[in-house]
MITOR-622627 format. One record per atom (N, C-alpha, C): residue number from 0; residue in three letters; atom name; x, y, z. Coordinates in pm, 1 decimal, m for minus. Example, Ala and Ser with C-alpha at 12.3 -4.5 7.8 and 13.67 -1.06 7.14 Angstrom:
0/ALA/N/1319.0/m569.0/780.0
0/ALA/CA/1230.0/m450.0/780.0
0/ALA/C/1320.0/m330.0/780.0
1/SER/N/1285.0/m225.0/708.0
1/SER/CA/1367.0/m106.0/714.0
1/SER/C/1290.0/3.0/787.0
This chain:
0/UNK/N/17860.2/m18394.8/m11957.9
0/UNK/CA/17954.0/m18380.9/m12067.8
0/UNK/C/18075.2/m18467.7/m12035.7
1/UNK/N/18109.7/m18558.1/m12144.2
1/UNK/CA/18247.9/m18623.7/m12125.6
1/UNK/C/18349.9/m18570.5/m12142.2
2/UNK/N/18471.6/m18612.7/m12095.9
2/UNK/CA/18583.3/m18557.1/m12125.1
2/UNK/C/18629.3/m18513.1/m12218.9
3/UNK/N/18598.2/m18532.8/m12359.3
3/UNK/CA/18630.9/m18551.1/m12482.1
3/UNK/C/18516.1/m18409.8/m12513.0
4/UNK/N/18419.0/m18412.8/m12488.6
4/UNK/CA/18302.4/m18339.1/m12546.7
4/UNK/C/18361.0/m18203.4/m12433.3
5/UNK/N/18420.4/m18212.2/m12364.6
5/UNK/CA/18458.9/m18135.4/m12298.3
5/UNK/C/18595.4/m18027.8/m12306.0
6/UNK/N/18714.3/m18113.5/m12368.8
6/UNK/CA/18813.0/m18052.7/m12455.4
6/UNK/C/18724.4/m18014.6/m12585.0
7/UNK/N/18644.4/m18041.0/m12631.0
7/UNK/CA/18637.2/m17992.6/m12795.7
7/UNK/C/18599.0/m17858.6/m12748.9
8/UNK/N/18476.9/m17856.4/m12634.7
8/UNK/CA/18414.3/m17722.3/m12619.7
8/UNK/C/18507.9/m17646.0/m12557.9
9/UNK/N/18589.6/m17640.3/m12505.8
9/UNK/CA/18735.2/m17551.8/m12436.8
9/UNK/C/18787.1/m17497.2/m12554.1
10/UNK/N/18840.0/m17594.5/m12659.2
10/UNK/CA/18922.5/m17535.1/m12809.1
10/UNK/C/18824.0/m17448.0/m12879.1
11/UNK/N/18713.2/m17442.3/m12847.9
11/UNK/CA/18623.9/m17424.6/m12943.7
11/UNK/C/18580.6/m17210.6/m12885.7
12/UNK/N/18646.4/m17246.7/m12713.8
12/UNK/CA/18617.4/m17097.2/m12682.3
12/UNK/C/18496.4/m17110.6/m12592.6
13/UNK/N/18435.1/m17218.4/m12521.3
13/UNK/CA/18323.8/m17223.5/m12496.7
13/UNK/C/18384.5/m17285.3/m12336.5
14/UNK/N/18257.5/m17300.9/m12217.0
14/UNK/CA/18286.6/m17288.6/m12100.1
14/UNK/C/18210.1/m17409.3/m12038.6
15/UNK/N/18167.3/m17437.8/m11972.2
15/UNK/CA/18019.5/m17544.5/m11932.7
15/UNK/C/18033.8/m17374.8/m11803.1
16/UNK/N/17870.1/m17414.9/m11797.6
16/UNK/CA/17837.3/m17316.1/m11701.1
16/UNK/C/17639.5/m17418.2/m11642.8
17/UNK/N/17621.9/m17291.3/m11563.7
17/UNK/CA/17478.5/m17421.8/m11494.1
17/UNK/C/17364.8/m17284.3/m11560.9
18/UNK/N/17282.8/m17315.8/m11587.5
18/UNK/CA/17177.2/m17174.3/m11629.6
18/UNK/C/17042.1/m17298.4/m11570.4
19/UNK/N/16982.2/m17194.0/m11503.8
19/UNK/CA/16793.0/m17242.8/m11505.9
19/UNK/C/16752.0/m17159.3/m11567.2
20/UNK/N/16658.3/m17272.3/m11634.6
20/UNK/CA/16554.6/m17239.4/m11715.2
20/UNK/C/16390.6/m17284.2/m11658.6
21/UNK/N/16309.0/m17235.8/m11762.4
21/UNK/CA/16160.6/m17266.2/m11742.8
21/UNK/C/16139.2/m17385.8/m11839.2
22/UNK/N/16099.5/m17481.5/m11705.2
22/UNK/CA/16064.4/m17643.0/m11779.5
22/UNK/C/15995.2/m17645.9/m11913.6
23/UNK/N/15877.4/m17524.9/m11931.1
23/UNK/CA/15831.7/m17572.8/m12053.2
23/UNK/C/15827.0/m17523.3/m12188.6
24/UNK/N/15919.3/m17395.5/m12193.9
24/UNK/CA/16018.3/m17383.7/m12298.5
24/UNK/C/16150.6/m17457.1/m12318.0
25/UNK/N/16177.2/m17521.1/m12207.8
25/UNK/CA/16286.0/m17611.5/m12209.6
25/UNK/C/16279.7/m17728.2/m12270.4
26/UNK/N/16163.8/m17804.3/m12275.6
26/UNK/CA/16037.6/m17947.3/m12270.0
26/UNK/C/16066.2/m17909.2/m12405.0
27/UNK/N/15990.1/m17805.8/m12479.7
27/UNK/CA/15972.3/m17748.5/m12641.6
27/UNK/C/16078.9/m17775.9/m12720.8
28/UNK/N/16157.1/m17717.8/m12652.5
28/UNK/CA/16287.9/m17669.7/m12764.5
28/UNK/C/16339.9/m17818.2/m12786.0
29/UNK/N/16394.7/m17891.5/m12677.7
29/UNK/CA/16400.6/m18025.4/m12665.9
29/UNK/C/16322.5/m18103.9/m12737.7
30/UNK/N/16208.3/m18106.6/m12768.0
30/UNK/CA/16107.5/m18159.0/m12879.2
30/UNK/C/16108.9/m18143.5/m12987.6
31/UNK/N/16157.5/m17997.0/m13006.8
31/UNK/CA/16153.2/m17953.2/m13135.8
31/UNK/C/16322.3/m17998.7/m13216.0
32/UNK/N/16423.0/m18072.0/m13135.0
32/UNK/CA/16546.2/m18039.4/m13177.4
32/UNK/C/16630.2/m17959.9/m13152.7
33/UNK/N/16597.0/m17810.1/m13080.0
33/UNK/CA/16688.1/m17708.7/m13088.9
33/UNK/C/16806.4/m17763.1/m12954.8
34/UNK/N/16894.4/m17722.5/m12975.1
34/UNK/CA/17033.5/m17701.2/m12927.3
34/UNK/C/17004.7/m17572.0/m12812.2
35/UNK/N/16991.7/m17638.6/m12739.9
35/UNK/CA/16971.7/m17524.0/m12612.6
35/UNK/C/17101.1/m17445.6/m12619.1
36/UNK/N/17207.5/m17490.5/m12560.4
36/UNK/CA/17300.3/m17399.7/m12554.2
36/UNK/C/17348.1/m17283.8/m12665.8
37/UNK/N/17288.6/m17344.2/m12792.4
37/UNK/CA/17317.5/m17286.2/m12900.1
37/UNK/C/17217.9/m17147.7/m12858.8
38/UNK/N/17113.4/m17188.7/m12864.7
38/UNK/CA/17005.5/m17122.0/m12828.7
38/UNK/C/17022.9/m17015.1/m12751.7
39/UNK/N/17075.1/m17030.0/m12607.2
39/UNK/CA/17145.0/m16977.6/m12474.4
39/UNK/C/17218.2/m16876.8/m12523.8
40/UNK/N/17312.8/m16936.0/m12625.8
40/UNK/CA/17441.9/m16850.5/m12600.5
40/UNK/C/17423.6/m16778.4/m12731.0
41/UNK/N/17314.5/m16748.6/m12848.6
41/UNK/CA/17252.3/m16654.2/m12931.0
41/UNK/C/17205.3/m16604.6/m12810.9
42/UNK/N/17111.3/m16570.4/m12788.9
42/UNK/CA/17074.2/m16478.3/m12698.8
42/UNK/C/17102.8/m16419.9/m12570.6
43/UNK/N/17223.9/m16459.7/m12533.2
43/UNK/CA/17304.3/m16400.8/m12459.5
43/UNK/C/17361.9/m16317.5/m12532.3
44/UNK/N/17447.4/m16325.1/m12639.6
44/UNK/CA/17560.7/m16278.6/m12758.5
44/UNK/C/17467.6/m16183.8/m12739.0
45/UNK/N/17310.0/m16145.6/m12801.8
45/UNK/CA/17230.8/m16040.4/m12836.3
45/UNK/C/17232.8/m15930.0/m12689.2
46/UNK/N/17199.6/m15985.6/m12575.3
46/UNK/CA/17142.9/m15893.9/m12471.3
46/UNK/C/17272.2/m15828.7/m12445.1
47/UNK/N/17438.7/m15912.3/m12443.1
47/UNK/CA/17532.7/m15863.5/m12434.1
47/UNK/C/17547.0/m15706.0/m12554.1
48/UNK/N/17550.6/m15766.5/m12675.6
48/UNK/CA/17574.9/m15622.5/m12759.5
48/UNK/C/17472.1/m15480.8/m12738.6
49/UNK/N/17348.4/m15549.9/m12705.3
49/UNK/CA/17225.6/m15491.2/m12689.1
49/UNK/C/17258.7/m15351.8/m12540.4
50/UNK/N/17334.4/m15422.2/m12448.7
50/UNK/CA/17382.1/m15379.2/m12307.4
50/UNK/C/17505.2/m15272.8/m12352.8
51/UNK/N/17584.9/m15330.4/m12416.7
51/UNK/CA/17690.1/m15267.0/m12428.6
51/UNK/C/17694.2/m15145.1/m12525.6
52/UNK/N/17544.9/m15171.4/m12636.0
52/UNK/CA/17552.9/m15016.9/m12743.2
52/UNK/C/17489.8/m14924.0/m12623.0
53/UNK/N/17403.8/m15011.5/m12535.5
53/UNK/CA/17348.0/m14912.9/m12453.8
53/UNK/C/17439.0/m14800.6/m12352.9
54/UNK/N/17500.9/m14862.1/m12310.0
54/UNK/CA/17637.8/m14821.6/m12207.2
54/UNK/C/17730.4/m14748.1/m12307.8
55/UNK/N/17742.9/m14748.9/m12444.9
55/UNK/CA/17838.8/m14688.1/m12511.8
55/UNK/C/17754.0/m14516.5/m12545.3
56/UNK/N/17625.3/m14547.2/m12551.0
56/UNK/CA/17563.9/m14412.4/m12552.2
56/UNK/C/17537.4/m14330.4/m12442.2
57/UNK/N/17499.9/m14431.5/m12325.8
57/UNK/CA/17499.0/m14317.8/m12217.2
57/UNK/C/17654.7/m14303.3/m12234.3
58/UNK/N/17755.8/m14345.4/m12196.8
58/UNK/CA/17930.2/m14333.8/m12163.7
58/UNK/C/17917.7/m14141.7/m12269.2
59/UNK/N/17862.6/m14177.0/m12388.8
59/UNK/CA/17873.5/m14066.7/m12515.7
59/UNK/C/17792.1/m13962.8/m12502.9
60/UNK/N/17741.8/m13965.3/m12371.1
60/UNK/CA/17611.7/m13885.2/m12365.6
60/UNK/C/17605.5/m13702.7/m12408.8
61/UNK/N/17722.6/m13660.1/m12334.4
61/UNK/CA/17745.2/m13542.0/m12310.4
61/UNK/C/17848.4/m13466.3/m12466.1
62/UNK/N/17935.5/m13602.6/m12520.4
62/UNK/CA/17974.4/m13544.5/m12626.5
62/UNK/C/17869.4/m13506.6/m12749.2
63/UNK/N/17757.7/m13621.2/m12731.7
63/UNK/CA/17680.3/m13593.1/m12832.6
63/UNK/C/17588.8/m13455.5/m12845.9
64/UNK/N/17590.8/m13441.9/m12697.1
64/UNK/CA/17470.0/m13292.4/m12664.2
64/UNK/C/17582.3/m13161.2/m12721.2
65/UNK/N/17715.9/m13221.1/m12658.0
65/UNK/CA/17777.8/m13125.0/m12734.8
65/UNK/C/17828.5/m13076.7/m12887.7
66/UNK/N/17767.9/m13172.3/m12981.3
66/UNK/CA/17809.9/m13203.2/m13096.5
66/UNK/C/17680.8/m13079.3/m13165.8
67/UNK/N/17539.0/m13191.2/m13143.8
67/UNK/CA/17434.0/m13105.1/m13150.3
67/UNK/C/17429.4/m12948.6/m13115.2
68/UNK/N/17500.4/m12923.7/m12996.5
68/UNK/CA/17501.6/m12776.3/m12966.4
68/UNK/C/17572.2/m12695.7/m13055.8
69/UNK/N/17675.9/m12769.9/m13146.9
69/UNK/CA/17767.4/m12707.3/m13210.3
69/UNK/C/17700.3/m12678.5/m13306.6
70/UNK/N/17607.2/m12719.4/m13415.6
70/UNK/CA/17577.0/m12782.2/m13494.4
70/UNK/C/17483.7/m12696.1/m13501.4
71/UNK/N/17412.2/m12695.6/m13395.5
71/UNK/CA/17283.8/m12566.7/m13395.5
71/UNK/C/17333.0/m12408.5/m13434.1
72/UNK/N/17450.5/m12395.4/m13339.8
72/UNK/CA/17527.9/m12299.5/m13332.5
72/UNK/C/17590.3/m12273.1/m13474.3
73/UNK/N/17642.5/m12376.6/m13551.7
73/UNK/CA/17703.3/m12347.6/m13648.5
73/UNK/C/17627.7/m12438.9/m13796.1
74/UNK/N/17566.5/m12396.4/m13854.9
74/UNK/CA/17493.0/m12425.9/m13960.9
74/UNK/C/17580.4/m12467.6/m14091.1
75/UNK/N/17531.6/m12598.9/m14134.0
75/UNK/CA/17619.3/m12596.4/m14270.7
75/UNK/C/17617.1/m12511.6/m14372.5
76/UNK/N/17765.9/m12475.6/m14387.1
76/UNK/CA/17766.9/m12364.9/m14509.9
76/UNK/C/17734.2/m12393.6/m14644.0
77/UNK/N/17685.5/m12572.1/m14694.7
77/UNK/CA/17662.9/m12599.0/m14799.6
77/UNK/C/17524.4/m12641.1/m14827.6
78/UNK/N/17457.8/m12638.9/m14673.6
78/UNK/CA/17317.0/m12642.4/m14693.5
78/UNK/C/17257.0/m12571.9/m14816.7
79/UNK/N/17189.6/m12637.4/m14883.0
79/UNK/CA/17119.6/m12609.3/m15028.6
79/UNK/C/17189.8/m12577.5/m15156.8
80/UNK/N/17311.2/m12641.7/m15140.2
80/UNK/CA/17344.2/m12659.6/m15297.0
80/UNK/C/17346.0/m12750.3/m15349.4
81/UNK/N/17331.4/m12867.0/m15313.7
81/UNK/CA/17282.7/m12955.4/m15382.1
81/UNK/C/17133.1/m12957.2/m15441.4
82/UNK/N/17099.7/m12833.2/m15403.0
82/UNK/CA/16923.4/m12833.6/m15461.5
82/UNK/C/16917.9/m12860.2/m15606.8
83/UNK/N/16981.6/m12792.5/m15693.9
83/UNK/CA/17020.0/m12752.3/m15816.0
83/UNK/C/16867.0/m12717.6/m15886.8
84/UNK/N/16878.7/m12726.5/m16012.0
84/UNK/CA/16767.9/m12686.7/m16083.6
84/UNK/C/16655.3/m12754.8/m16060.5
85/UNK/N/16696.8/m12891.1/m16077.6
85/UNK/CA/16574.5/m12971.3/m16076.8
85/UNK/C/16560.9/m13048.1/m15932.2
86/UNK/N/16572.4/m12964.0/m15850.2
86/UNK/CA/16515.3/m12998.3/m15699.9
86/UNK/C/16381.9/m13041.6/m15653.0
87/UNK/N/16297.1/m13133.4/m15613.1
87/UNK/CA/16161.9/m13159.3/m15589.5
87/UNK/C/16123.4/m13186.5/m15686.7
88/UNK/N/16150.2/m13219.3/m15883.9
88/UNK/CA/16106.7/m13226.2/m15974.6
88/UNK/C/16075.3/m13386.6/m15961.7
89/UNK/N/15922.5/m13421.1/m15993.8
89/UNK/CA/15946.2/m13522.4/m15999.8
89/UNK/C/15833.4/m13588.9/m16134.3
């Protein structure tokens, strides 16, 4: 990367970094046109959010058991009024 291609990607929020890859999805994508890094850094973006809903549910683990417990414990008081007359009519 030149200097120039190098400030744009800095303004732009972006880093140079070194990643290995497997030569012959590498060979492909390269054949086909695709933008590796583009490529790279979609599917990084994904495994990142993918990691982090994960970690936000275990982190939530215990409020949720406790939510459910409540919930069991305490039944909605409006359960079945919305049935009205024509409930299951179809």
């Amino acid at each position: 990367m030149d200097a120039v291609s190098e400030k744009i990607a800095r303004a732009k929020g972006r880093r140079k970094t070194s990643v290995t890859l497997d030569e012959g999805p590498l060979n492909e994508a390269k054949a086909l046109g695709l933008n590796v890094s583009d490529v790279c850094n979609a599917a990084l973006s994904q495994a990142v959010r993918t990691a982090a809903r994960a970690q936000w549910i275990e982190d939530n683990r215990e409020a949720f058991a406790a939510q459910a417990a409540w919930q069991e414990e305490n039944p909605n008081p409006f359960a079945g009024f919305g049935d009205g007359p024509f409930a299951g009519a179809e």
